[in-house]
C-alpha positions in Angstrom: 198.6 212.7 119.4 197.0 209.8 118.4 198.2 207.1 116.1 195.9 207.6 113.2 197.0 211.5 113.0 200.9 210.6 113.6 200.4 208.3 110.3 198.7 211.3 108.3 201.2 213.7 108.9 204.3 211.4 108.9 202.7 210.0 105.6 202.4 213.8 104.1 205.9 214.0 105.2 207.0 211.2 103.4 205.2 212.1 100.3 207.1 215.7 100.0 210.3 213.4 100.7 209.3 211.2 97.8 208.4 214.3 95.6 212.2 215.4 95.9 213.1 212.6 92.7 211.0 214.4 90.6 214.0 217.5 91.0 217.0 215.9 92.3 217.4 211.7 91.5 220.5 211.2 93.2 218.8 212.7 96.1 220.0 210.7 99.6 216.5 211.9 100.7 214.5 209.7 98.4 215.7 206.2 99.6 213.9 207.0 103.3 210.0 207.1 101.6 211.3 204.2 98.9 212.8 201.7 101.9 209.4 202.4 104.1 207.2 201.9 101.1 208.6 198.6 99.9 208.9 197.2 103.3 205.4 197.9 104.3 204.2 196.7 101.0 206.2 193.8 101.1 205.0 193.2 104.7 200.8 193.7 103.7 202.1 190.6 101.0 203.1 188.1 103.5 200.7 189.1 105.6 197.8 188.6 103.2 200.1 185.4 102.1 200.3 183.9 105.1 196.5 184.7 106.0 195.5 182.8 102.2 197.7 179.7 103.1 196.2 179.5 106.6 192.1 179.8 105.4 192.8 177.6 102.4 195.4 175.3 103.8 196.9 175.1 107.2 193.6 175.2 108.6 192.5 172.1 106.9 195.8 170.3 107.7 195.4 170.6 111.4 192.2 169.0 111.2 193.6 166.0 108.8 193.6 166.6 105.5 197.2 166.2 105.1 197.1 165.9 101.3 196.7 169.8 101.1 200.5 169.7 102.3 201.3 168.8 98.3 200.0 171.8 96.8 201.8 174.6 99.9 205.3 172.4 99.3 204.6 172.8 95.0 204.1 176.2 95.8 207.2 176.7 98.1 209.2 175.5 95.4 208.3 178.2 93.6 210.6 180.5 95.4 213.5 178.6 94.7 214.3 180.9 91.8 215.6 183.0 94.0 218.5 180.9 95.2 221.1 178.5 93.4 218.6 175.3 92.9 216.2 177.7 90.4 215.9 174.4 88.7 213.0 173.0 91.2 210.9 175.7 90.1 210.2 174.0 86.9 207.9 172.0 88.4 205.8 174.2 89.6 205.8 176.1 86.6 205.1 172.9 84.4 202.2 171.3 87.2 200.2 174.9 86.7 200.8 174.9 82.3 199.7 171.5 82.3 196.1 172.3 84.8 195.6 175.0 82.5 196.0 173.8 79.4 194.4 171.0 80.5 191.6 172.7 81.6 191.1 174.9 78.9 191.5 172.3 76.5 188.7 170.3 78.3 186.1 173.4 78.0 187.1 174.2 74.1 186.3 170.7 73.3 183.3 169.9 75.7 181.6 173.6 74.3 182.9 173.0 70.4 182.9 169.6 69.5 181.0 167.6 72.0 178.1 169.6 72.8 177.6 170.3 69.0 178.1 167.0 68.1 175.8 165.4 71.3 173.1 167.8 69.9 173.1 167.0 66.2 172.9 162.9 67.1 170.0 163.5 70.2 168.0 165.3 67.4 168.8 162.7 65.1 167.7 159.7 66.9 165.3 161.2 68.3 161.6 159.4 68.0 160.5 162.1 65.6 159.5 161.0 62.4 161.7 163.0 59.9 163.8 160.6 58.1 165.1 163.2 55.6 166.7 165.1 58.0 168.5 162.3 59.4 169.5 160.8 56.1 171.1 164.0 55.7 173.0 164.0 58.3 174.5 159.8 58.0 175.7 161.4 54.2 176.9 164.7 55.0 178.9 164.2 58.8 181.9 162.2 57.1 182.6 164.4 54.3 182.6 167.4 56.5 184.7 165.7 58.5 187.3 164.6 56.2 187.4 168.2 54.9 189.1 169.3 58.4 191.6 166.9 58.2 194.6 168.8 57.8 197.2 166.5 59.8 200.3 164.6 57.5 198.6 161.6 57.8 195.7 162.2 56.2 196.2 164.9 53.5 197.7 162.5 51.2 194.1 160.7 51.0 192.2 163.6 51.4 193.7 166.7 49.3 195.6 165.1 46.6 193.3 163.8 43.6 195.0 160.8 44.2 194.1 160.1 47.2 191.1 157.6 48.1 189.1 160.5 49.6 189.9 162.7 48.1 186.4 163.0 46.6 184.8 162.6 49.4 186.3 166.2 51.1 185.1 167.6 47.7 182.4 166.7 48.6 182.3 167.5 52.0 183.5 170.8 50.8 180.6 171.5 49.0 178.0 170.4 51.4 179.7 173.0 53.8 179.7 175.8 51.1 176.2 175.4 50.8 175.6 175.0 54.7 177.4 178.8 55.5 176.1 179.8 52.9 172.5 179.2 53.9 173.3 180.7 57.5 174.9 183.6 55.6 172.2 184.7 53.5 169.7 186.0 55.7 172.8 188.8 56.1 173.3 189.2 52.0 171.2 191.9 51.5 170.7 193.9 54.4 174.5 194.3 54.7 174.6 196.3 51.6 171.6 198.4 52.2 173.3 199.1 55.7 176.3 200.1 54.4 174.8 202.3 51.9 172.6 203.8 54.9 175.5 204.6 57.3 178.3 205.1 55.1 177.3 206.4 51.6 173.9 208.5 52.4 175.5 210.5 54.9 178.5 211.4 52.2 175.6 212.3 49.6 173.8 214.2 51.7 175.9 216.8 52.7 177.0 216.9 49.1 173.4 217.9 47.8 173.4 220.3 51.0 176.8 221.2 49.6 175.6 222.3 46.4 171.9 223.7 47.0 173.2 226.8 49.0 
């Protein structure tokens, strides 16, 4: 009998085995198909660990890049949550919030406040002769700005009548009113109509329909 038929059979085996929680849970039977299954899963990990560490890391250490020993030992300490000095796997833990935060703090600000703002000035200083469009921009970018300004500091100055700017984010506030609502209106109309299309006609239709039999 070959090897690949011994595994099908002694796997259907196992499977009826396993089947036997389903009737009886305190079944003596069902801890043979559980053990096998968790070991052999838990040997494809380390097996598919091991063969990771050694593409991505070992490799590369045996031929001198000796830094890559930092990230395997951050990486080991990991697994010290499983024994007494769970404490080391804070820093793990903290090294990987801190990358990704850091990272995804990095995009969200390159893709909604840099490249925005890198944009508007390019455009504005740009050789083209349309000085209205960049006097609009020098008075309107500071009020805007202030309006967003939501932080302790600032909202004494900025929200309170009393505050120096506090007519300037009035200001600002306007401008931006009149901004969204300028990208808005295109939408205005036709949102209505659609609604009345999709959601009304269909309910007045089959009311005529309704009636005229």
């Amino acid at each position: 009998m070959s090897l690949e038929v011994a595994i099908k059979y002694s796997g259907f085996i196992l499977a009826l085995i396993g089947f036997s929680y389903a009737f009886n849970q305190k079944g003596k039977l069902f801890v043979i198909p559980e053990g096998i299954y968790i070991g052999a899963f838990s040997a494809h990990s380390f097996i598919q660990i091991y063969r990771s560490l050694r593409a991505t890391a070992f490799d590369f250490i045996a031929v001198g890049q000796v830094l890559l020993i930092i990230p395997v030992i951050v990486g080991i300490l990991a697994f010290t949550r499983l024994t007494r000095f769970r404490w080391l796997a804070r820093y793990p833990v903290a090294l990987l919030s801190g990358a990704g935060v850091g990272t995804l703090w990095g995009l969200s600000l390159r893709g909604q406040l840099l490249a925005p703002i890198s944009d508007t000035v390019t455009a504005v200083i740009s050789p083209t002769f349309d000085v209205f469009s960049k006097v609009i921009f020098a008075v309107l970018l500071v009020p805007i700005i202030t309006m967003f300004l939501y932080s302790r500091m600032f909202s004494n100055i900025t929200h309170e009548r009393t505050g120096r700017l506090y007519y300037l984010q009035r200001f600002g506030r306007l401008a931006f009113m009149v901004i969204v609502g300028y990208q808005l209106q295109p939408y205005g109309m036709t949102a209505p109509i659609k609604y009345l299309q999709t959601v009304v006609k269909p309910v007045i239709d089959d009311i005529i329909r309704l009636f005229a039999r």
